[in-house]
C-alpha positions as CSV (number, residue, x, y, z in Angstrom):
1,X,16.6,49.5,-13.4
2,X,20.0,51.1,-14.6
3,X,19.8,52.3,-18.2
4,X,22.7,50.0,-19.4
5,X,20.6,47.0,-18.3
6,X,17.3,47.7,-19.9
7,X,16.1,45.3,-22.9
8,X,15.2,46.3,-25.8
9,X,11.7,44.3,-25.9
10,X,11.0,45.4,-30.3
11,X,14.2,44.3,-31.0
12,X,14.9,41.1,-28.9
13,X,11.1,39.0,-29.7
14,X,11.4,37.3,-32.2
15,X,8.6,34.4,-33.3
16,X,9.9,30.6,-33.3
17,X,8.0,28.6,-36.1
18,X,7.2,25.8,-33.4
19,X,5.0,28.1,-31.7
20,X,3.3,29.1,-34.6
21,X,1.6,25.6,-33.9
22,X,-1.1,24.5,-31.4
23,X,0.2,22.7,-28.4
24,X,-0.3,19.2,-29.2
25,X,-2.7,17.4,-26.5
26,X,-2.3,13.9,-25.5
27,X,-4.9,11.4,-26.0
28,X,-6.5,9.9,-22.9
29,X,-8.5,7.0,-22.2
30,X,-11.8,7.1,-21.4
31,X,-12.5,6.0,-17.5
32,X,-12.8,2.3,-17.0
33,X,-15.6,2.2,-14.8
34,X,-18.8,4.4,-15.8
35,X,-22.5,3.6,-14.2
36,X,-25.4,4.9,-15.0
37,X,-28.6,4.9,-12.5
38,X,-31.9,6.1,-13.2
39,X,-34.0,8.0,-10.9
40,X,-37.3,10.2,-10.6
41,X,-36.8,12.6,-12.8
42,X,-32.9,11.8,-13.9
43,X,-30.2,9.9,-14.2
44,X,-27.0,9.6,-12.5
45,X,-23.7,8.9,-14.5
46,X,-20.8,7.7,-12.3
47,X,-17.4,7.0,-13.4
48,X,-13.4,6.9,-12.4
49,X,-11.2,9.1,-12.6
50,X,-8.2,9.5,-15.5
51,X,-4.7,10.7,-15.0
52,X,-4.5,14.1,-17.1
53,X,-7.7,14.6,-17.6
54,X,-8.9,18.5,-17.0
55,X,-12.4,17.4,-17.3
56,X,-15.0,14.8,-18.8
57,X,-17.8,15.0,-21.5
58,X,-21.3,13.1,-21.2
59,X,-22.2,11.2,-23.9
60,X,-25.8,10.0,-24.3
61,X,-27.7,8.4,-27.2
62,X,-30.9,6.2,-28.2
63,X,-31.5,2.8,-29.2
64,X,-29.1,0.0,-29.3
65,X,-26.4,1.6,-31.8
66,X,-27.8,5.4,-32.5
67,X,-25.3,7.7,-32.2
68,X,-23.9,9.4,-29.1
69,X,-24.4,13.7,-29.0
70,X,-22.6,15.6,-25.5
71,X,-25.3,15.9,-23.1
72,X,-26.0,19.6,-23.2
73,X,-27.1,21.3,-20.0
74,X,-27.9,24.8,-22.2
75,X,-25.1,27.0,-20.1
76,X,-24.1,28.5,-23.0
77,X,-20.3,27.8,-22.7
78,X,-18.1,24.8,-21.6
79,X,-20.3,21.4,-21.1
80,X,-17.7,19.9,-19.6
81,X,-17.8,19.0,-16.2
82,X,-14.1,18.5,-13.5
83,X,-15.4,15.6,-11.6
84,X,-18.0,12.2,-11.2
85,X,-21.0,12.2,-10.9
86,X,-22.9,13.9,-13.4
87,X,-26.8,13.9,-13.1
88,X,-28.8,14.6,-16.4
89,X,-32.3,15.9,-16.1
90,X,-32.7,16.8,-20.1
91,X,-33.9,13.3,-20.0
92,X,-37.2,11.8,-20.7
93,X,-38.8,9.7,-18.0
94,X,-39.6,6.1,-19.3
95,X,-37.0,6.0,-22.1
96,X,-34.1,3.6,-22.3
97,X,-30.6,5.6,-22.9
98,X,-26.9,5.1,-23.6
99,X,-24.4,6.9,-22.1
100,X,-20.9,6.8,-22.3
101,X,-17.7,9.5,-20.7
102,X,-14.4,10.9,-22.4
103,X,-11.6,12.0,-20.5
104,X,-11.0,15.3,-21.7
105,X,-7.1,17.0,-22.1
106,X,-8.5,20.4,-21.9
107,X,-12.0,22.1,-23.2
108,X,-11.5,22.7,-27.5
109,X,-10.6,18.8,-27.4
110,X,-13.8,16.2,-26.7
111,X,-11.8,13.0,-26.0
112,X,-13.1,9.7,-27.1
113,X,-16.1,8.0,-25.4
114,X,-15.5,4.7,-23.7
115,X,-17.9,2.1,-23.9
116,X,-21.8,2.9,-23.3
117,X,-23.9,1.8,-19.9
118,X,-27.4,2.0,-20.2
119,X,-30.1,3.9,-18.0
120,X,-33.9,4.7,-17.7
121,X,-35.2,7.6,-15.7
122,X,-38.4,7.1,-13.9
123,X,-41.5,8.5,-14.4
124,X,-42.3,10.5,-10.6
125,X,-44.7,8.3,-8.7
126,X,-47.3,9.3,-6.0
127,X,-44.9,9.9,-2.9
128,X,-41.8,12.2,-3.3
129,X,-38.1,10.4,-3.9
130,X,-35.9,10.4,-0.9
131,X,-32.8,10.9,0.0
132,X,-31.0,10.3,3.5
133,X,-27.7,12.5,4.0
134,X,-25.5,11.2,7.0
135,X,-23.1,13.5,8.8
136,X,-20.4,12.2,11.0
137,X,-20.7,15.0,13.4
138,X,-18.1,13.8,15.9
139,X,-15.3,12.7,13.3
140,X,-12.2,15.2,13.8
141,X,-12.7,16.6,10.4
142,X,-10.3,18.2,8.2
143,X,-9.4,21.9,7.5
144,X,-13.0,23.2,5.7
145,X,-11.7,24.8,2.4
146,X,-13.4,28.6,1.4
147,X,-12.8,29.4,-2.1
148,X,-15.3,32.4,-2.6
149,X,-13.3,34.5,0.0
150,X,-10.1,34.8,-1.9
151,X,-11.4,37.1,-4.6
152,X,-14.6,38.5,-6.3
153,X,-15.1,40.3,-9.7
154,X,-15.9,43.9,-10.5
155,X,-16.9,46.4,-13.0
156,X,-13.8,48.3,-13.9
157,X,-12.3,50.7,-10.6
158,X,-12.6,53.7,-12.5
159,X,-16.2,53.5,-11.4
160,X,-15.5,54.0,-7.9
161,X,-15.0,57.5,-8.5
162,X,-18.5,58.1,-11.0
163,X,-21.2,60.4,-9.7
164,X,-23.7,59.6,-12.1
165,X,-27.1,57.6,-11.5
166,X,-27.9,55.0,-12.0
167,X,-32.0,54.7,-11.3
168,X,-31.6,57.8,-8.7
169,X,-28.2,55.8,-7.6
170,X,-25.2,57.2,-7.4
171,X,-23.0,54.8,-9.3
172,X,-19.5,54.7,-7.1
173,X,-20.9,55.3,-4.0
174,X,-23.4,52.0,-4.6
175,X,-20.1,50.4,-6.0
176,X,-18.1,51.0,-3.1
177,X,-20.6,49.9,-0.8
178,X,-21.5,46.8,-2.6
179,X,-17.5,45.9,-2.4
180,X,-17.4,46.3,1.5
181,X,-20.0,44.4,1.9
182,X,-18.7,41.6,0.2
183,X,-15.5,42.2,2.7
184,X,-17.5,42.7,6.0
185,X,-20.2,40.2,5.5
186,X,-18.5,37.5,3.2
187,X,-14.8,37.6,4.1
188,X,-13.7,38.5,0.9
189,X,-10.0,39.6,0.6
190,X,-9.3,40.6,-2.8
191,X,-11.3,42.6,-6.4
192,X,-10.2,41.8,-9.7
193,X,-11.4,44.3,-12.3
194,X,-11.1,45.1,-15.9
195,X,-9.1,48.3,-17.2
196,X,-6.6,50.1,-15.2
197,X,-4.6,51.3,-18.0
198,X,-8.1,52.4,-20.0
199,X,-8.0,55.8,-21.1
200,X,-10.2,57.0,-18.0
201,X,-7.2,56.7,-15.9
202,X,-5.3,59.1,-17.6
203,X,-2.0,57.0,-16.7
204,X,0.3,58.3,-19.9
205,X,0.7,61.1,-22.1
206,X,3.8,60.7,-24.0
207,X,7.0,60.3,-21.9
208,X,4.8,60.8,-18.7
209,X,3.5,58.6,-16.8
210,X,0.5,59.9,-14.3
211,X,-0.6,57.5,-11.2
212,X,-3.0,59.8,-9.4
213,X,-6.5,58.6,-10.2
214,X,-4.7,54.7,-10.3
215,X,-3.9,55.4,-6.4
216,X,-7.7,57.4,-6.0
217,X,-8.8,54.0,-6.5
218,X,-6.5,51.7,-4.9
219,X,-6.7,53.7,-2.0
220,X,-10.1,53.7,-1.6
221,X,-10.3,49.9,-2.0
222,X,-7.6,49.4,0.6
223,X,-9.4,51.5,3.0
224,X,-12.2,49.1,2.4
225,X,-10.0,46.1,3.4
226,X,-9.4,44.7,0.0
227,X,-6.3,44.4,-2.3
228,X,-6.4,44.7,-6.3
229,X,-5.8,41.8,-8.2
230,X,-4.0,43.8,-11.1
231,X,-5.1,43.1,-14.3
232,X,-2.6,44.2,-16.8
233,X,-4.9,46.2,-19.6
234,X,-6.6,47.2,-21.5
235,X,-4.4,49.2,-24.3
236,X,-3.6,53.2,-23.8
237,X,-4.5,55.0,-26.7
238,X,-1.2,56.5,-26.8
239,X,0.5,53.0,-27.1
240,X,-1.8,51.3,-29.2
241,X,-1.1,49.9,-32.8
242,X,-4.8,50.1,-34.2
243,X,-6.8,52.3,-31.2
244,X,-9.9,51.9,-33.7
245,X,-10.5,47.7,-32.2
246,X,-12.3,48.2,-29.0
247,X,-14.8,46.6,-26.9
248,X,-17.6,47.5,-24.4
249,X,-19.6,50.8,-24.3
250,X,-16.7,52.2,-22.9
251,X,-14.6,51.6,-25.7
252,X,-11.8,49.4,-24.3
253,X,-9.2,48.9,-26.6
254,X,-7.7,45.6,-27.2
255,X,-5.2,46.1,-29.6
256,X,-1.3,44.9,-29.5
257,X,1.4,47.9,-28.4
258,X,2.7,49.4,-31.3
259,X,6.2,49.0,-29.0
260,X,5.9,46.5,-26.6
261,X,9.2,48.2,-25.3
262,X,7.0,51.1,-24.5
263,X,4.1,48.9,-23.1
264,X,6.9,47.4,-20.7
265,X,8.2,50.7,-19.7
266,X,4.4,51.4,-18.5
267,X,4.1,48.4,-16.8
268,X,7.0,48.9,-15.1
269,X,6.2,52.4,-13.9
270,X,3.5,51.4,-12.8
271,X,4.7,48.1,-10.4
272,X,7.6,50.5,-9.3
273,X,4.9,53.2,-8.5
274,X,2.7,51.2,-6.4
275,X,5.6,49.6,-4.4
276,X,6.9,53.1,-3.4
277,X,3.8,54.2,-2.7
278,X,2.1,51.1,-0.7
279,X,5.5,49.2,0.5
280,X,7.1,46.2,-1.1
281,X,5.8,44.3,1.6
282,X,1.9,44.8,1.0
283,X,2.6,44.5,-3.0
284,X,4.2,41.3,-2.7
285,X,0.7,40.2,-1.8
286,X,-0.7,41.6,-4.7
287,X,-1.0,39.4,-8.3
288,X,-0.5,41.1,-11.7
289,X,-2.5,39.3,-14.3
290,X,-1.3,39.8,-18.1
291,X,-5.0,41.1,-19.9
292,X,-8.1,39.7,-20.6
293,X,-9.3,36.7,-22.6
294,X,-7.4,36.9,-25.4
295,X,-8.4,33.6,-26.6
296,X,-11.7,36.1,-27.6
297,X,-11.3,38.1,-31.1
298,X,-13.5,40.5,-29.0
299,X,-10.8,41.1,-26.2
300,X,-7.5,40.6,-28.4
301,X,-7.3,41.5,-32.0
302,X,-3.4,40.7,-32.4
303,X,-2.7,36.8,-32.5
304,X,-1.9,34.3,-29.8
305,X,1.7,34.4,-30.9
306,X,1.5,38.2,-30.2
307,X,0.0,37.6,-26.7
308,X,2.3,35.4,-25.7
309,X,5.0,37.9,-26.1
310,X,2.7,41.0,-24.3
311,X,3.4,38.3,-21.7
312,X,6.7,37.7,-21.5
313,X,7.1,41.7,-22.1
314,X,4.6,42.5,-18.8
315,X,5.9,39.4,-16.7
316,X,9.7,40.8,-17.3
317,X,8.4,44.2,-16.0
318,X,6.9,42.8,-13.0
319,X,9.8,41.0,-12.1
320,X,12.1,43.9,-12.9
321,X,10.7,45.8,-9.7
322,X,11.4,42.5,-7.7
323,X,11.5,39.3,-8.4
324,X,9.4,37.9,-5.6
325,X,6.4,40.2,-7.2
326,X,4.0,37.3,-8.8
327,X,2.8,37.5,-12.3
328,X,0.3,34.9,-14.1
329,X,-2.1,34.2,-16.9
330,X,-3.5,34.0,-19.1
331,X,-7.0,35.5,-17.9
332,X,-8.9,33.2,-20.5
333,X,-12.2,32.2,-21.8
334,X,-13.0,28.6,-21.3
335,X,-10.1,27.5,-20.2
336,X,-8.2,27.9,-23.1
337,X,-4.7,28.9,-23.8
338,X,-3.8,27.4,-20.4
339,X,-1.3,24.7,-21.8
340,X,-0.2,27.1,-24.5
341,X,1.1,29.3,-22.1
342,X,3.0,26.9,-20.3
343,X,4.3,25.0,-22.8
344,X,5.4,28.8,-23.8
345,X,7.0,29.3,-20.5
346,X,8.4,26.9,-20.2
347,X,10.5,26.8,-23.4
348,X,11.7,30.2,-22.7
349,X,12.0,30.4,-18.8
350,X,9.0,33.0,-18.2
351,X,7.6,32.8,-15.1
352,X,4.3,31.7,-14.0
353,X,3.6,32.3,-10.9
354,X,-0.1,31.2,-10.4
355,X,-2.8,30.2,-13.7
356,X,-6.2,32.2,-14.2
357,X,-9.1,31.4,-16.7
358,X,-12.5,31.8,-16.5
359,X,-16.2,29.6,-17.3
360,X,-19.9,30.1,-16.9
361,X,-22.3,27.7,-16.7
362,X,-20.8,24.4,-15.0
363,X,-18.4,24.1,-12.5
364,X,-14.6,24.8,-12.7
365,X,-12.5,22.5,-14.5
366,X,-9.6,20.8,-13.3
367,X,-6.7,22.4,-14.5
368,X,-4.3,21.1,-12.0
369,X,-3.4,18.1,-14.7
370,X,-1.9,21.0,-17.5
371,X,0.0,22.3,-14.5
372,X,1.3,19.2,-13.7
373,X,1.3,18.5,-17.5
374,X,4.4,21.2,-17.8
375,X,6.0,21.2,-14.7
376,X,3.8,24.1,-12.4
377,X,2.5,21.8,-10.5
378,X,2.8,24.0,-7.4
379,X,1.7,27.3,-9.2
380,X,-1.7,28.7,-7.6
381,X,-5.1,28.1,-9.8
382,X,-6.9,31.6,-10.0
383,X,-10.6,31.3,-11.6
384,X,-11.2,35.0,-12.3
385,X,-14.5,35.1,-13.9
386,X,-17.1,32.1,-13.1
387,X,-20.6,32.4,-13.1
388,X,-24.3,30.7,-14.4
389,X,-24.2,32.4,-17.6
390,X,-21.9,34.3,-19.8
391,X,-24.8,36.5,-21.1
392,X,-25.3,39.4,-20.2
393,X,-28.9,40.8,-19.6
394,X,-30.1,36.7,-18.8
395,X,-33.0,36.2,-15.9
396,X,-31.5,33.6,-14.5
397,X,-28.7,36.0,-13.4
398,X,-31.2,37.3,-10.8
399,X,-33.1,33.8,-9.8
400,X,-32.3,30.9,-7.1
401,X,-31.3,28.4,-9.6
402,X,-28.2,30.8,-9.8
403,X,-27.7,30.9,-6.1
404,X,-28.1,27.0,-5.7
405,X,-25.5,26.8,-8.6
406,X,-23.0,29.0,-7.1
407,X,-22.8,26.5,-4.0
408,X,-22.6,23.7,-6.4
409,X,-19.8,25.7,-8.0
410,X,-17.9,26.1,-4.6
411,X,-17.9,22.8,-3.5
412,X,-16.6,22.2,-6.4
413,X,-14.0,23.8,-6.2
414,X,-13.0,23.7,-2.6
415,X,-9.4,22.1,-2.1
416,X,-8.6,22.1,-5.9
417,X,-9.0,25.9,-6.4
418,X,-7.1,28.6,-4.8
419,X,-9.6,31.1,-5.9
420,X,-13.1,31.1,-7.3
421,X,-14.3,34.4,-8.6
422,X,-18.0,35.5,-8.6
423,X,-18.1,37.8,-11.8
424,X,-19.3,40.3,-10.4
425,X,-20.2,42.1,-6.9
426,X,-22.8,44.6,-8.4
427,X,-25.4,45.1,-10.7
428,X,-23.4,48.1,-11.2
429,X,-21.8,47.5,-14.2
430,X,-21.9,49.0,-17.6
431,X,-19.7,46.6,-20.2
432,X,-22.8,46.9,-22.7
433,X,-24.3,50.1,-20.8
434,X,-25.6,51.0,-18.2
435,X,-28.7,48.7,-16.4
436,X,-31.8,49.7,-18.2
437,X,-33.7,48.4,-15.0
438,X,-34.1,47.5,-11.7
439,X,-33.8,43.5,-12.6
440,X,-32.4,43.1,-15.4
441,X,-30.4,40.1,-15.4
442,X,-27.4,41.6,-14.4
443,X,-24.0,39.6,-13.3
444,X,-24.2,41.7,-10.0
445,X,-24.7,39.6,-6.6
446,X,-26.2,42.6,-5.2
447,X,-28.8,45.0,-7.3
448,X,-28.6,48.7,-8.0
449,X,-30.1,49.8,-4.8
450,X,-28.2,47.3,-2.7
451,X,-30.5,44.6,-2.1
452,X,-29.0,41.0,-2.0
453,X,-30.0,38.5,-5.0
454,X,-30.0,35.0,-4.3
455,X,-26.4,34.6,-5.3
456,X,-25.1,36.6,-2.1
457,X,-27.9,34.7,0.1
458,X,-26.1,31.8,-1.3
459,X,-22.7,33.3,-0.2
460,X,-24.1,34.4,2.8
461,X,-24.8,30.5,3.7
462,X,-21.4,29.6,2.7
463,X,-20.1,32.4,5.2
464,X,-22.0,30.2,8.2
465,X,-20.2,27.2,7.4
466,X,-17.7,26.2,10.3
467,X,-13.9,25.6,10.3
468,X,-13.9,22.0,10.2
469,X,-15.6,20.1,7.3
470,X,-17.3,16.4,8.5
471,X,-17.8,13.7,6.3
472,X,-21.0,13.1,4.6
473,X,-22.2,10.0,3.1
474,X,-25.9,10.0,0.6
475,X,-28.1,6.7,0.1
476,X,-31.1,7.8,-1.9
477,X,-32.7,8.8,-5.3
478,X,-30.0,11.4,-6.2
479,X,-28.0,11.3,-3.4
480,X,-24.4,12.8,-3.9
481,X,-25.4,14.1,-7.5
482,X,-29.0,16.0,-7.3
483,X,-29.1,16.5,-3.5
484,X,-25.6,17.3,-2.2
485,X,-24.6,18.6,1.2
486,X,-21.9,20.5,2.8
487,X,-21.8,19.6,6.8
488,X,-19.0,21.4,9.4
489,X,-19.0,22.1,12.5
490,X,-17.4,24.9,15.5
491,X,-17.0,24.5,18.8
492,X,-20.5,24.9,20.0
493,X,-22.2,24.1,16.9
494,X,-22.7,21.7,13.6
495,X,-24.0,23.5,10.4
496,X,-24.9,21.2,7.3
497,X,-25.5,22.9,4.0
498,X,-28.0,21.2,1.8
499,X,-29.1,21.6,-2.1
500,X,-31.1,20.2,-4.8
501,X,-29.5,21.2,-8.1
502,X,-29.3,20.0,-11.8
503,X,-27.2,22.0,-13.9
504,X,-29.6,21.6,-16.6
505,X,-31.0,25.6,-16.9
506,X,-33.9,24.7,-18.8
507,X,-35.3,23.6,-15.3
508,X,-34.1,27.0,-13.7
509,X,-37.8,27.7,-12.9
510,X,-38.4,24.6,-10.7
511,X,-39.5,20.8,-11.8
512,X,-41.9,19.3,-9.1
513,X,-40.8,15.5,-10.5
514,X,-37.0,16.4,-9.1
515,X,-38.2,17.9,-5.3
516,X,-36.8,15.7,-2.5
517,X,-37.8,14.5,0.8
518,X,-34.3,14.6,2.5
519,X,-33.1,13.3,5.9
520,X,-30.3,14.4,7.7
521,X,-29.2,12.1,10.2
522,X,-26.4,13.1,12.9
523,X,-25.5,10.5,15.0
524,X,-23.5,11.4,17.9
525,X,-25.2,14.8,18.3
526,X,-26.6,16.1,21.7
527,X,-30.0,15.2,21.2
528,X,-30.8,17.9,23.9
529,X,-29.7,20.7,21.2
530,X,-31.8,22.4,18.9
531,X,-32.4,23.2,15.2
532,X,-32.7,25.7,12.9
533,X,-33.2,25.9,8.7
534,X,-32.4,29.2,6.7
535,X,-33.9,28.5,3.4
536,X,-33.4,29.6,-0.2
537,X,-36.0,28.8,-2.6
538,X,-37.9,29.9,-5.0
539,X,-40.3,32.5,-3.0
540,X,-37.8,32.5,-0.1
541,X,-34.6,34.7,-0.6
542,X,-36.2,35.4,-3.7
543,X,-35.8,38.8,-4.8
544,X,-37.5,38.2,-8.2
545,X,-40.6,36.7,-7.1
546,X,-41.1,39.7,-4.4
547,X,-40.2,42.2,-7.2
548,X,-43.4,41.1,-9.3
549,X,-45.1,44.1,-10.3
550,X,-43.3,46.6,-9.4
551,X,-42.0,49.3,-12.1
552,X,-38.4,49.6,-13.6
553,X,-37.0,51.6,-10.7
554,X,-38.8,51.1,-7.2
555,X,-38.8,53.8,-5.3
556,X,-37.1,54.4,-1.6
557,X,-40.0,52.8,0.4
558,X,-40.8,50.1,-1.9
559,X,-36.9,49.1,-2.4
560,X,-36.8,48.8,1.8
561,X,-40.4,47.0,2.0
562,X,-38.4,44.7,-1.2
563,X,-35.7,44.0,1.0
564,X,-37.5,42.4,3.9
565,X,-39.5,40.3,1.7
566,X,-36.6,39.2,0.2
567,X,-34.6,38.1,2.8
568,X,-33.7,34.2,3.9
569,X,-35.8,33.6,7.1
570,X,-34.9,31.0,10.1
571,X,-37.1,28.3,11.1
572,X,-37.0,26.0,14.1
573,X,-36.5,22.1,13.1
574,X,-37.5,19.0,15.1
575,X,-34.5,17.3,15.9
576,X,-35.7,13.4,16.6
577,X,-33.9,10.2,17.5
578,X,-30.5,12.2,16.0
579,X,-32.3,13.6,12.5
580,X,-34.1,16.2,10.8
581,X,-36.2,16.2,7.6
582,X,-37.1,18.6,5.5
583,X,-38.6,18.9,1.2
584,X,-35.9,20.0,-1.0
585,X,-37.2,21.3,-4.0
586,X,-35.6,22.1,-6.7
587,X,-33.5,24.6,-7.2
588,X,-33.4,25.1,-3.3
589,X,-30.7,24.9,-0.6
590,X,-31.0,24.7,3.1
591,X,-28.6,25.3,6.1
592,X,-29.2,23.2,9.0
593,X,-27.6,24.8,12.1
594,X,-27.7,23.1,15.4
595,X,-27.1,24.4,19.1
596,X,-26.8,23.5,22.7
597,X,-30.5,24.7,23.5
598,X,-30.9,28.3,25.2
599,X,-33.0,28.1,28.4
């Protein structure tokens, strides 16, 4: 950019009192029609859908006119859910509730609960509920949607290049394996990752600007087959206004620029670096996102008014290099600060190019209606972070209930979501230190050592599923809410994924009174082919159960004998009169695969 054209980014913001206020939401009605059934075990709450709504709350109370309290699944973040039905299992068999829905605008606002339906969920009986899943394996099927490919999380890249150990394991080479695994086995395409700009990249000093370990990295990743989602952060020391607010053991910090002309001309470096150095042509496939939830005190210790302008500052640079290069935001927690930012755009003609935020704990919301709420209707929906839990250090990270989850949380989001991001590909990660053990609880879909958790069995599944998705229809004792199913089918071959989740995590260790006798029924199939099941269940693709009793770092042998024991195993099924049955406990999930027989 010619000298004569630059802007002046300290002296041209300048704070507008009507964004010193919070966006104002609109109210929605709660949905017209809600039913609730009860079942073994739960109860299923139905209801339709409301224009604008991001998501809808649960409502549930006792007696005739007690009061109603959110159902609370114990996720520890948003208990909002993006879509009917919702099946509550915090319930206690044999008594009479109320429950009631609001439409919710977006997740800090609870909406107003329409009027109350009443349910009781029965107490389990003798023989097991069951549920019958039909799959309309000849229907032509539409395009099958695969939103874990587009992206998975990280720890920060910097890590690539570290030669500590971990547990006897060499942290970057374990990274970098970890990461093309999740390209060669799972068709991931893209990594998004913390701190490119923290101190450990060494990318300014002064007037300088230094790229060299930035393009250690990138090229490394690119050799892998993966592109960088760019997250714009975290601060430099040498541009920060307070470098004493940090976060993480690595001390990240998340101050404001004391110049956000100088934060600009970094930002700008660095976009015009990586296009001369990789070719406009593979950057414009690369997305720049503008920090990390600063909706969080803990990531962002300037205001929201402040972040907003650190957008329109780092957008401004992006575009600078070339206006086709897409920029987005704003990276939050919760879903928050999604409508702020548009309404913010909006008003001052920043661009937007594609919306990211992030949750733990339930599936993605909807945020389609804020886009369409402002006018970005056809911007792209990024979910950076997603995951069971937000903790850190929390069993369930390394348990089935969190690989049944995740393909809850993908079928989800399939057709509504452009991207849904695992957070993250390896238990090597280090935000509040390094892994103090073998299982630990760690966000990593794979373990220090490399063994697959439960989560990539799960993905692993998903990766077996067929181009073309066939419709499904339930009848049954949680049909379409406990037991769901994803069915598809190739050329040669129909492959129907089936689970049995709540998303209640109290029950994350199994409850007998929810386990399902399920039958999958195919009409139209060869009944000449054969069947197969690869399971995931509690003891099967279980890497927690087969770790019992061994110490905090297994050695060579035992991590190989761990592996095998760990892995999902294929069984043959009886395929009779156009069917298969099969127990579904829960948490479990099941791919059915079936195929012209081999004589």
């Amino acid at each position: 950019m010619p000298d004569d054209a630059k802007t002046d980014w300290d002296q041209r913001i300048a704070l507008r009192s009507d964004e010193q206020r919070a966006f104002a939401f609109p109210e929605l009605d709660p949905p017209k029609q809600v039913t609730a059934v009860g079942g073994v075990g739960q109860v299923t709450i139905d209801w339709s859908p409301v224009d604008g709504a991001v998501g809808y709350l649960i409502f549930r109370g006792t007696g005739e006119r007690g009061p109603l309290a959110p159902v609370d699944h114990h996720s520890g973040d948003v208990l909002s859910v993006p879509s009917p039905p919702y099946v509550d299992t915090t319930c206690t068999p044999g008594t009479p509730y109320r429950y009631a829905v609001a439409s919710v605008p977006e997740v800090t606002t609870h909406g107003r609960p329409g009027p109350t339906v009443g349910a009781v969920p029965l107490v389990a009986g003798e023989s097991v509920a069951g549920v019958v899943v039909t799959v309309d394996a000849v229907a032509e099927g539409t395009e099958l949607q695969r939103p874990w490919e587009p992206m998975v999380g990280s720890e920060r890249l910097s890590q690539l290049l570290c030669k500590d150990l971990t547990g006897g394991h060499e942290i970057g080479g374990e990274l970098e394996d970890a990461l093309r695994r999740m390209h060669d086995e799972i068709g991931v395409r893209t990594v998004r990752a913390h701190a490119i700009f923290h101190d450990d990249t060494h990318v300014i000093d002064g007037d300088t600007y230094d790229f060299s370990i930035v393009d250690t990295i990138y090229d490394k990743l690119l050799a892998i087959g993966l592109r960088p989602v760019v997250e714009l952060g975290f601060m430099p020391r040498e541009l920060a206004s307070d470098p004493a607010k940090t976060v993480f053991e690595y001390g990240a910090i998340i101050s404001p620029p004391a110049s956000y002309q100088r934060w600009h001309d970094l930002v700008r470096a660095l976009v015009q670096h990586l296009v001369d150095r990789y070719g406009l042509g593979e950057v414009l496939t690369w997305d720049f996102e503008v920090w990390n939830e600063a909706n969080l005190e803990v990531f962002w210790s300037g205001t929201k008014i402040e972040w907003l302008q650190l957008y329109d500052v780092s957008a401004a640079a992006v575009k600078s290099v070339d206006p086709r290069l897409a920029v987005g935001g704003p990276s939050s927690a919760a879903a928050g600060w999604v409508d702020d930012l548009l309404a913010h755009a909006k008003a001052h003609g920043t661009p937007v190019d594609f919306v990211t935020t992030h949750t733990y704990g339930s599936p993605p919301l909807d945020v389609r209606a804020s886009l369409e709420r402002h006018g970005y209707g056809d911007a792209r929906i990024l979910w950076t972070e997603w995951g069971v839990t937000p903790r850190h250090f929390n069993p369930i990270n390394d348990s089935v209930f969190s690989g049944v989850f995740l393909l809850r949380g993908m079928r989800s989001a399939a057709g509504r979501i452009d991207a849904l991001s695992y957070w993250v590909a390896s238990d090597h990660f280090e935000e509040l230190g390094r892994p103090p053990r073998f299982l630990h609880g760690g966000f990593g879909l794979q373990t220090v050592g490399g063994l697959a958790k439960p989560r990539y069995h799960a993905m692993t599944l998903l990766s077996r599923l067929g181009p073309v998705e066939l419709p499904v229809r339930y009848d049954g004792d949680g049909g379409g809410s406990l037991v769901e199913a994803w069915a598809s089918r190739d050329r040669d071959r129909v492959a129907v994924l089936l689970w049995n989740l709540t998303l209640d995590q109290t029950k994350s260790s199994g409850a007998p009174e929810l386990t399902r006798t399920v039958q999958v029924r195919l009409p139209g199939v060869d009944p000449s082919w054969e069947a197969t099941a690869t399971t995931l269940a509690i003891g099967a693709g279980d890497i927690a159960t087969a770790a019992e009793g061994l110490g905090d770092w297994p050695t060579d042998a035992e991590l190989a004998d761990l592996a095998e024991r760990s892995r999902m195993v294929s069984t043959p099924l009886e395929l009779h009169d156009g069917a298969v049955e099969l127990s579904l406990p829960m948490p479990s999930a099941v791919l059915v695969e079936l195929t012209p027989r081999r004589d």
